[in-house]
VOGU-3710 file (C-alpha; in Angstrom, 3 decimals, decimal comma):
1> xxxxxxxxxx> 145,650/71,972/83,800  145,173/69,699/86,587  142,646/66,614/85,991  139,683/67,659/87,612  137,731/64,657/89,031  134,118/64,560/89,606  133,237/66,414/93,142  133,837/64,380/96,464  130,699/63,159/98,028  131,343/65,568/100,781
11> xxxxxxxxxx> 131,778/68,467/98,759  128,133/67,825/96,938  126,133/67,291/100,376  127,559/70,863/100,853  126,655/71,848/97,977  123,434/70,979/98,392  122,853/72,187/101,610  124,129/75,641/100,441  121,805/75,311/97,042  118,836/74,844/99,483
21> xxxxxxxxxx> 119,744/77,563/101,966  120,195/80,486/98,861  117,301/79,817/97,585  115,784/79,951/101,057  117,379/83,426/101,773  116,149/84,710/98,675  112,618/84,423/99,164  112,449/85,040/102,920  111,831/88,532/104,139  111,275/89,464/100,332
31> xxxxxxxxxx> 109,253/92,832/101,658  111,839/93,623/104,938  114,136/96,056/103,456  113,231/99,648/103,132  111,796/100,161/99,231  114,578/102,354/97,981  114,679/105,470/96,343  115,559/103,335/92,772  112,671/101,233/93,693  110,009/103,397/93,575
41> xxxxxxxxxx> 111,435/104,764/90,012  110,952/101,288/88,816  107,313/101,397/90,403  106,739/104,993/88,168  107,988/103,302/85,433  105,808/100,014/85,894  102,586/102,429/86,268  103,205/104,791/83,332  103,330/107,847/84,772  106,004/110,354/84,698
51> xxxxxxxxxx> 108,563/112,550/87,171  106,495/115,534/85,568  103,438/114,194/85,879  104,133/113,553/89,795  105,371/116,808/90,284  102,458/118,557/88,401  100,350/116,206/90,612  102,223/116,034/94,305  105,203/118,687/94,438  102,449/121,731/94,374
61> xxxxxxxxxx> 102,665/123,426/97,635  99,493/121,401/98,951  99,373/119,070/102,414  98,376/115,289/100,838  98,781/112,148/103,107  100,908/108,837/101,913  98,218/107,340/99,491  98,643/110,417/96,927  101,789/108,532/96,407  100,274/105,000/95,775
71> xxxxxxxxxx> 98,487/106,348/92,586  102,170/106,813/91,039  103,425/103,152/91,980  100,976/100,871/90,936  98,801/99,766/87,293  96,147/102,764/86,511  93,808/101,495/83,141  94,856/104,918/81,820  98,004/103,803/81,521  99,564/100,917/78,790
81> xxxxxxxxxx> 102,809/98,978/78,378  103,567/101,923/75,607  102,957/104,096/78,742  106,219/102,456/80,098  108,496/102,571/77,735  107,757/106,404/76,768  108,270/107,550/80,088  111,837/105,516/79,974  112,373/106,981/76,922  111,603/111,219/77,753
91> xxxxxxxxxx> 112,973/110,942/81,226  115,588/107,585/81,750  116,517/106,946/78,363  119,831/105,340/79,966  117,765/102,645/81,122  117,116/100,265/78,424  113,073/98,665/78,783  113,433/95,202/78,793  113,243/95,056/82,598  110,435/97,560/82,888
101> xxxxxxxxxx> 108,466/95,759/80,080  108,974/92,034/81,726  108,554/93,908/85,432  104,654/95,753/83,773  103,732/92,262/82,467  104,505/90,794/86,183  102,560/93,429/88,080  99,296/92,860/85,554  99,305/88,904/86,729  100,828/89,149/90,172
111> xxxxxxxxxx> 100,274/93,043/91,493  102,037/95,755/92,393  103,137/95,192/95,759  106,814/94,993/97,082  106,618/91,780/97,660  105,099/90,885/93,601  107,627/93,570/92,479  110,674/92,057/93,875  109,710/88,648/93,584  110,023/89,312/89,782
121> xxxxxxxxxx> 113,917/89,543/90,778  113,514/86,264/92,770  112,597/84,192/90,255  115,300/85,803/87,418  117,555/85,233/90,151  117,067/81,402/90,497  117,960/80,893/86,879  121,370/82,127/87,366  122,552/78,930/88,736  121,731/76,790/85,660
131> xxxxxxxxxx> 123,051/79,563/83,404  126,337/79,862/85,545  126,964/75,927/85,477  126,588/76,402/81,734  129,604/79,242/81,664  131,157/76,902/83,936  130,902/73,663/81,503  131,682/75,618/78,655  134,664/77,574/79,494  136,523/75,019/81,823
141> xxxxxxxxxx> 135,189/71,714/79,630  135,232/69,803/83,139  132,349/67,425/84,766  131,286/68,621/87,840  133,678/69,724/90,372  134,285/73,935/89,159  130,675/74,040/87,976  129,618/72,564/91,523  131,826/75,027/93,355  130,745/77,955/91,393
151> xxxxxxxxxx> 126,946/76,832/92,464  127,882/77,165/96,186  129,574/80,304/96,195  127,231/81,663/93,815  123,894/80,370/96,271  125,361/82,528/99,186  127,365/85,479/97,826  125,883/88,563/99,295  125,656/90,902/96,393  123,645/88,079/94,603
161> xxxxxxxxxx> 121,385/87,935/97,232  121,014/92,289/97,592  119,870/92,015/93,727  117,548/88,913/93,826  115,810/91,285/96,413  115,864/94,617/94,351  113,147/95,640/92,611  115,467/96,806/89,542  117,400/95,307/86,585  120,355/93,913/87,781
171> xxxxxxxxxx> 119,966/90,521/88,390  118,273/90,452/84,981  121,618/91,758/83,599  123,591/89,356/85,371  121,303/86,814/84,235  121,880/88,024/79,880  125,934/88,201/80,646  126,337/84,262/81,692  123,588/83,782/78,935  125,671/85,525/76,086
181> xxxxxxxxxx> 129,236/84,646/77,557  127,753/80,519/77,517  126,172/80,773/74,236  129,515/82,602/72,635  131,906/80,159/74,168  129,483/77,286/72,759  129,273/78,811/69,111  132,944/79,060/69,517  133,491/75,570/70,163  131,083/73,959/67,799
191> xxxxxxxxxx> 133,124/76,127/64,869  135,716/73,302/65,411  132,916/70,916/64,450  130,930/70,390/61,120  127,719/70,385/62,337  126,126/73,177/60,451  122,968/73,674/62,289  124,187/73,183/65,979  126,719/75,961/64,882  123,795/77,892/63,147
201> xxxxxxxxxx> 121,600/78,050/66,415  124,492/78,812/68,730  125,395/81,505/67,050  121,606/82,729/66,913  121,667/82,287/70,371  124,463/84,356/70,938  122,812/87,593/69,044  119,648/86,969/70,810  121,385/87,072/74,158  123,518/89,834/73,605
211> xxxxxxxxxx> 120,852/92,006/72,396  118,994/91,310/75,283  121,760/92,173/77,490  121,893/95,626/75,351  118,554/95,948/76,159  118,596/95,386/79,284  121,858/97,373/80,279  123,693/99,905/78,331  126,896/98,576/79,991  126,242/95,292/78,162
221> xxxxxxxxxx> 128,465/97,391/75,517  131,623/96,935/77,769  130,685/93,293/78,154  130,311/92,729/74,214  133,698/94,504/73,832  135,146/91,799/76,389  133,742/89,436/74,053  135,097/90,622/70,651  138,895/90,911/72,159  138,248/87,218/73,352
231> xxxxxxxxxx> 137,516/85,907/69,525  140,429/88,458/68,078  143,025/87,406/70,785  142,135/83,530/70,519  142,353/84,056/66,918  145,273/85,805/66,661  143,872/88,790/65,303  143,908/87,237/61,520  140,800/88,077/60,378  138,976/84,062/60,177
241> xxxxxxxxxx> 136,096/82,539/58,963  135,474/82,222/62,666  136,071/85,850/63,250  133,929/86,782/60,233  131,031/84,987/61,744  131,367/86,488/65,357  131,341/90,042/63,495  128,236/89,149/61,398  126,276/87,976/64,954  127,781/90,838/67,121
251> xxxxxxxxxx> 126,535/93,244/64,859  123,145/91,343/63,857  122,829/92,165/68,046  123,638/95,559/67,979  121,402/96,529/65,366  118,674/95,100/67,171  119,308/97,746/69,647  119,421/100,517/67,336  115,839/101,309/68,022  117,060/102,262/71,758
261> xxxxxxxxxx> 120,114/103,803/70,283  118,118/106,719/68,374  116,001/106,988/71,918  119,215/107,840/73,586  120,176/110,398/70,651  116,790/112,092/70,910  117,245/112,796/74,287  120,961/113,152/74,583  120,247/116,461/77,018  117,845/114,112/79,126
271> xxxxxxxxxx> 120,753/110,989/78,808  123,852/113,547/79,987  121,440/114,893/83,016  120,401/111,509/84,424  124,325/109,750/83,569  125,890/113,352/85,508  124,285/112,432/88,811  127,307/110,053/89,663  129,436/112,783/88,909  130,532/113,838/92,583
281> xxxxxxxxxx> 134,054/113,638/94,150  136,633/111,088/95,453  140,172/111,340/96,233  141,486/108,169/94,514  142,476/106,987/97,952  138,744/106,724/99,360  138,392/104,897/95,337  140,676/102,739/96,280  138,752/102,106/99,848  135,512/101,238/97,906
291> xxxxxxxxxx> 136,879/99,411/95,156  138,409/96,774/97,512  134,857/97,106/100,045  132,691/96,157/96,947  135,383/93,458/96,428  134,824/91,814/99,670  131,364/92,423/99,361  131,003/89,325/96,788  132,067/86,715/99,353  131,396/88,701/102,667
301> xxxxxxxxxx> 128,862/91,291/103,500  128,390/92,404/107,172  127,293/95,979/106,047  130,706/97,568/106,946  131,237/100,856/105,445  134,301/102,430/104,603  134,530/104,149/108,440  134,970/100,867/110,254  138,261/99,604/110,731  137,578/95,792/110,147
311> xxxxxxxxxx> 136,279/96,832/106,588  140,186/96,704/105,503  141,680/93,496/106,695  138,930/91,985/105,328  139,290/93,593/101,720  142,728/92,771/101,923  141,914/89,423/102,997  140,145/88,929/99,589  142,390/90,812/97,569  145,055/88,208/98,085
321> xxxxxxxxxx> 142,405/85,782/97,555  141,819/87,293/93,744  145,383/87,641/92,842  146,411/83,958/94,002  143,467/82,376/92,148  144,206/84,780/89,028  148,129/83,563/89,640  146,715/80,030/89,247  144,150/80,378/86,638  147,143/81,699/84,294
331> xxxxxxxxxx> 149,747/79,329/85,750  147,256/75,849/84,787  145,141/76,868/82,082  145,072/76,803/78,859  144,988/80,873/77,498  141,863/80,369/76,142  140,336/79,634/79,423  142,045/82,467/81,521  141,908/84,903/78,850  138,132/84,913/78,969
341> xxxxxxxxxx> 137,949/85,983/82,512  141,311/87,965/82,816  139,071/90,294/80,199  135,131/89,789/81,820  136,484/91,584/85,087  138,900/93,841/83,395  137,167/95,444/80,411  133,605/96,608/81,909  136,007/97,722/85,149  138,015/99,831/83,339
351> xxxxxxxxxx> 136,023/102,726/81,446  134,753/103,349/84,893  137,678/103,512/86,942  140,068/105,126/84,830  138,242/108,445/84,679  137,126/108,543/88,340  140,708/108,245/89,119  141,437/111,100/86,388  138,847/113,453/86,474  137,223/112,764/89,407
361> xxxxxxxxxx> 133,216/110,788/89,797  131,503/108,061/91,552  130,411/105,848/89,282  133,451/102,946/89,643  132,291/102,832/93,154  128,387/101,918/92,699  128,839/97,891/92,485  126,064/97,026/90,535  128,043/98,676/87,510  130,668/96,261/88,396
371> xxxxxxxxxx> 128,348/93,256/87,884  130,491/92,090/84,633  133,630/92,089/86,711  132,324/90,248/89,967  131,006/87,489/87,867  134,425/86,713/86,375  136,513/87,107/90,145  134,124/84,879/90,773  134,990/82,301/87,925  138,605/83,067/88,936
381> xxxxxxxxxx> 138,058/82,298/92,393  136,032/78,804/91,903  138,475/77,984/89,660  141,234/78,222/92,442  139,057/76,038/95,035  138,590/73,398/92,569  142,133/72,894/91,386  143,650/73,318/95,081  140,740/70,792/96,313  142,491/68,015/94,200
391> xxxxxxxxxx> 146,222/68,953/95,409  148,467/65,705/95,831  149,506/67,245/99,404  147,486/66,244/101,514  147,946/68,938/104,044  147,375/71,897/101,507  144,139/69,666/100,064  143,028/70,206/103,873  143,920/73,596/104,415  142,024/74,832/101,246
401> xxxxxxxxxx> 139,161/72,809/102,442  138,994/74,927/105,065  139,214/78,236/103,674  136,368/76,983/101,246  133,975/75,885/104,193  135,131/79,398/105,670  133,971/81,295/102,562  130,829/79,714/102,439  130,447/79,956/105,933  131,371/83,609/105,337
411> xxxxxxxxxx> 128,332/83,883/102,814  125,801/82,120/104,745  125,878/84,626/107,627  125,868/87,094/105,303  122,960/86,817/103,907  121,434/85,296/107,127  122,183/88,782/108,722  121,640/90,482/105,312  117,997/88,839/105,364  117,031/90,395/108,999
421> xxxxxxxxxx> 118,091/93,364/107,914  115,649/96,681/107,505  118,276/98,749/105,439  121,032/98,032/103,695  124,220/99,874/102,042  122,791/99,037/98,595  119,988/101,204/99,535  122,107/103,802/99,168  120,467/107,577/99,787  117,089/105,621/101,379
431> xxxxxxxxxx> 119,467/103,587/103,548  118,924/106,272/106,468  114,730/106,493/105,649  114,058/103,830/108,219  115,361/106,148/110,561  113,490/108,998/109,697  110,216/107,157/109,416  110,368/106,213/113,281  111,069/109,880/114,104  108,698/111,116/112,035
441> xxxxxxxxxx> 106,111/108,516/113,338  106,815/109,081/117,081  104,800/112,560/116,528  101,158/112,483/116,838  100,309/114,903/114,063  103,205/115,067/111,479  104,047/117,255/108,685  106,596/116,257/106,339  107,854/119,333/103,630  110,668/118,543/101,247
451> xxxxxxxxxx> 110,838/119,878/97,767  112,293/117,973/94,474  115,988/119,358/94,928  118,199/116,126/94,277  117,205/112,945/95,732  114,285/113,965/97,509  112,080/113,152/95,003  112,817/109,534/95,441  113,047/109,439/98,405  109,557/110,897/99,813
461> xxxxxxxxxx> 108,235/108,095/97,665  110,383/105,705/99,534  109,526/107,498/102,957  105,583/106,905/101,832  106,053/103,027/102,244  107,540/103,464/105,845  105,488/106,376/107,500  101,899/106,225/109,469  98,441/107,083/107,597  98,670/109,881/110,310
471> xxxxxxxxxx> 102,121/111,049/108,640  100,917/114,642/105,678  103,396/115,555/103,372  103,654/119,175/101,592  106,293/118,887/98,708  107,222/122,345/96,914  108,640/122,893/93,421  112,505/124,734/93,807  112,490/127,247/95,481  108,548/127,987/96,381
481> xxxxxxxxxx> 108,563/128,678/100,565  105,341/126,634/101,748  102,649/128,214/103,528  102,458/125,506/106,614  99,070/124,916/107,887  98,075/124,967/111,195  97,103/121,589/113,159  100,372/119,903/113,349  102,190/119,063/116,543  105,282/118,742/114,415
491> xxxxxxxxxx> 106,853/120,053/111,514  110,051/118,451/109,857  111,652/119,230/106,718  113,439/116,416/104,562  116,756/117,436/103,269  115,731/120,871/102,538  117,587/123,165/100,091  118,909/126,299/101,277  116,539/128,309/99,745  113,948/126,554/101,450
501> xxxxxxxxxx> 115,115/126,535/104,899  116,164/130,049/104,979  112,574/130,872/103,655  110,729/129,138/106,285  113,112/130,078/108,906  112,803/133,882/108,251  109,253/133,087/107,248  108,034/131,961/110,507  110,757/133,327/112,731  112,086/130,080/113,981
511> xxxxxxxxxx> 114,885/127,760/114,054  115,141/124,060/112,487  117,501/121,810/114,319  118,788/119,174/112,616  117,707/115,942/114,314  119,414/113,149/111,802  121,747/113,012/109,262  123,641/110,580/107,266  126,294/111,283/104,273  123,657/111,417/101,925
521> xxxxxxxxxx> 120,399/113,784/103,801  119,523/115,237/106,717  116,258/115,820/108,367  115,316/119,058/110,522  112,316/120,252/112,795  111,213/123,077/113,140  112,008/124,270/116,711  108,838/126,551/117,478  105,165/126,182/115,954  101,498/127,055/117,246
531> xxxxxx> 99,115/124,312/117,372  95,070/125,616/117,466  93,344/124,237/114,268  93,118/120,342/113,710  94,066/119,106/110,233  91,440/116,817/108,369
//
């Protein structure tokens, strides 16, 4: 390897600057972006309640107005902290409660607003730089210049700024992965050295950390599997005191978790329901197209989806960018040091891409399951702009100056356009509500119906955050066909089964036009209705 020097005085004023402006971006316009259909799950799950309780409650054929909603996303006294975790454990037992727990302890000091709610993810967020200069120190054993790099690109990349402003667990995962990849690296290192209780609480530190990854991710599994090829492969898979002691705190961690283990095996039928919804279809072509979007998406976010043509040179652009740095990484270091990141973005990557590409699904393509693998492209990549920084030619020195300051660059107006943003991609099937919440808000006496087929559930929760106090909602169970009130100037129905809008068309003898759809919903209204009775 290349000797690394401490960072030019240049390079840290950038630094700097780009410290101060990600932390800036983080907590501005906290509340701007629509509160996703996710969001508001995390808000049920903060309060106590459950799905069945809502629907017993809200999805009963009756007209209610948007705060009948507000009672299901914030504290109640009749609900507890043990409130919480049962309702994760009957309905989402694939989401482990160490979020939720930490998130119902936040909303009892700070509230349950949007803002308090996602500022929880703020604040986790800002201790991911320490924690990644810590992988940094510990993996590449160098002063300051990769750890300072990885800082910068860290402060502005777009997908860490989408999950310091989400309301869900994410950034917390991110946060347990550097914390459990540093402290395994560390207990690693110190094996070489005879200090008995340094190696003692490293090793502590490590089952501690990994647990609470477990806990706070069930794809923390793929992660810890990263980890134990590391040790076997760096060992030479002879079976060594050091590999004895690994196995002893790997396991110590995963028996902590066994408690959530037997959750998921009590509710297996529950677990298989909630896991099938990212189930749907690709061709491993428009894979391919996402895979290499969410790629680009780490250094360079404009919102493009996979229908605009600039999306692919761009992807490309940072394809190449991987596979030099990974060229280098394996060229100058040592395998000890390339090894551990070759197998951080290839492990957790794999279980989820080989069988959408075989049988067919969705889940490689949602990027926060990708987490594990974006944090070590991204090691890969500041490892590239740290060597090439210190380049005896001149002229290439200069040239991957530049692409750095244009990567940064890059990030910064990400997130600065990112940050003005009302919707996002991330918001997946609410990314459309802010559109249906101005056409639903230009009427002067609104009805809403939707019923609980698919996503709507979450997403007349998310809709309640957008629309007017003037706005009524009448949510049905299945396939129920409402009786509509009269009253309303306007009646729209929100991604309506079939069922449903046959029913109410033959029911009332009238037509509903579509009037916006997206890939995910569509919204109707109803094309014909007498008005002679005011609604209260």
């Amino acid at each position: 390897m290349r000797h690394i020097k401490l960072a030019p005085n240049w390079l840290r004023f950038l630094i700097v600057v780009v410290l101060v402006l990600g932390v800036f971006f983080r907590f501005f316009n906290v509340d701007g972006k629509v509160y996703g259909h996710h969001e508001t799950y995390t808000s049920l799950r903060i309060s106590g309640y459950t799905t069945t309780e809502v629907r017993r409650q809200i999805f009963n054929g009756r007209v209610v107005n948007k705060e009948a909603f507000a009672k299901f996303q914030r504290l109640n006294p009749d609900k507890n902290l043990g409130d919480t975790v049962k309702s994760l454990a009957i309905e989402d037992p694939h989401h482990p409660p160490l979020y939720y727990v930490i998130a119902r302890l936040w909303a009892q000091i700070f509230g349950t607003s949007v803002t308090a709610i996602r500022s929880l993810s703020v604040i986790i967020s800002l201790l991911v730089f320490p924690c990644f200069y810590w992988l940094c120190r510990e993996l590449f054993n160098v002063p300051f210049s990769v750890p300072f790099v990885a800082i910068a690109l860290i402060a502005i990349s777009p997908i860490h700024l989408i999950y310091a402003q989400e309301a869900r667990e994410y950034i917390l995962w991110l946060l347990t992965i550097l914390l459990s990849s540093a402290s395994l690296l560390r207990a690693l290192r110190l094996e070489s050295e005879q200090r008995l209780p340094d190696r003692t609480l490293a090793w502590g530190i490590y089952t501690l950390t990994l647990a609470l990854s477990l806990y706070t991710s069930l794809l923390s599994g793929f992660v810890a599997v990263a980890h134990g090829i590391y040790v076997m492969a760096t060992t030479e898979f002879r079976w060594t005191k050091k590999v004895e002691i690994y196995t002893l705190a790997s396991l110590t961690g995963f028996l902590a978790f066994t408690p959530w283990i037997l959750v998921i095996l009590t509710n297996l039928l529950q677990f298989h329901r909630q896991t099938a919804g990212t189930t749907g279809k690709l061709s491993p072509l428009a894979l391919i197209q996402s895979w290499l979007i969410n790629l680009s998406r780490i250094f360079l976010d404009l919102n493009f989806g996979l229908e605009n043509p600039l999306s692919y040179p761009i992807s490309y652009i940072f394809l190449i960018l991987l596979g030099y740095s990974l060229y280098i990484l394996c060229r100058t270091t040592h395998p000890k040091i390339w090894l551990f990141i070759v197998l951080l973005i290839t492990v957790p990557a794999i279980p989820l891409m080989l069988p959408d590409l075989i049988f067919g699904g969705t889940r490689s393509t949602a990027e926060q399951y990708l987490i594990p693998s974006f944090l070590g492209i991204q090691l890969a990549v500041t490892y590239l702009f740290a060597y090439q920084l210190y380049d005896g030619i001149i002229l290439l020195r200069k040239i991957w100056q530049t692409v750095l300051v244009l990567v940064i660059m890059g990030g910064v107006v990400s997130c600065a356009v990112s940050s003005q943003a009302e919707t996002w991609s991330s918001k997946g099937v609410s990314s459309g509500n802010t559109q249906v919440a101005t056409i639903v808000n230009q009427a002067s006496r609104p009805l809403l119906i939707s019923d609980s087929f698919g996503i709507n559930y979450g997403n007349v929760f998310s809709l309640s955050y957008l629309v007017e106090p003037k706005v009524r909602f009448l949510l049905v169970k299945d396939k129920n066909i409402p009786t509509i009130p009269k009253g309303f100037t306007d009646v729209f129905l929100l991604n309506p089964s079939s069922t449903l809008r046959k029913g109410i068309e033959k029911k009332y003898k009238s037509k509903i036009n579509v009037i916006y759809s997206n890939k995910y919903y569509s919204i109707g209204k109803l094309a014909k209705l007498s008005v002679n009775k005011k609604y209260s």
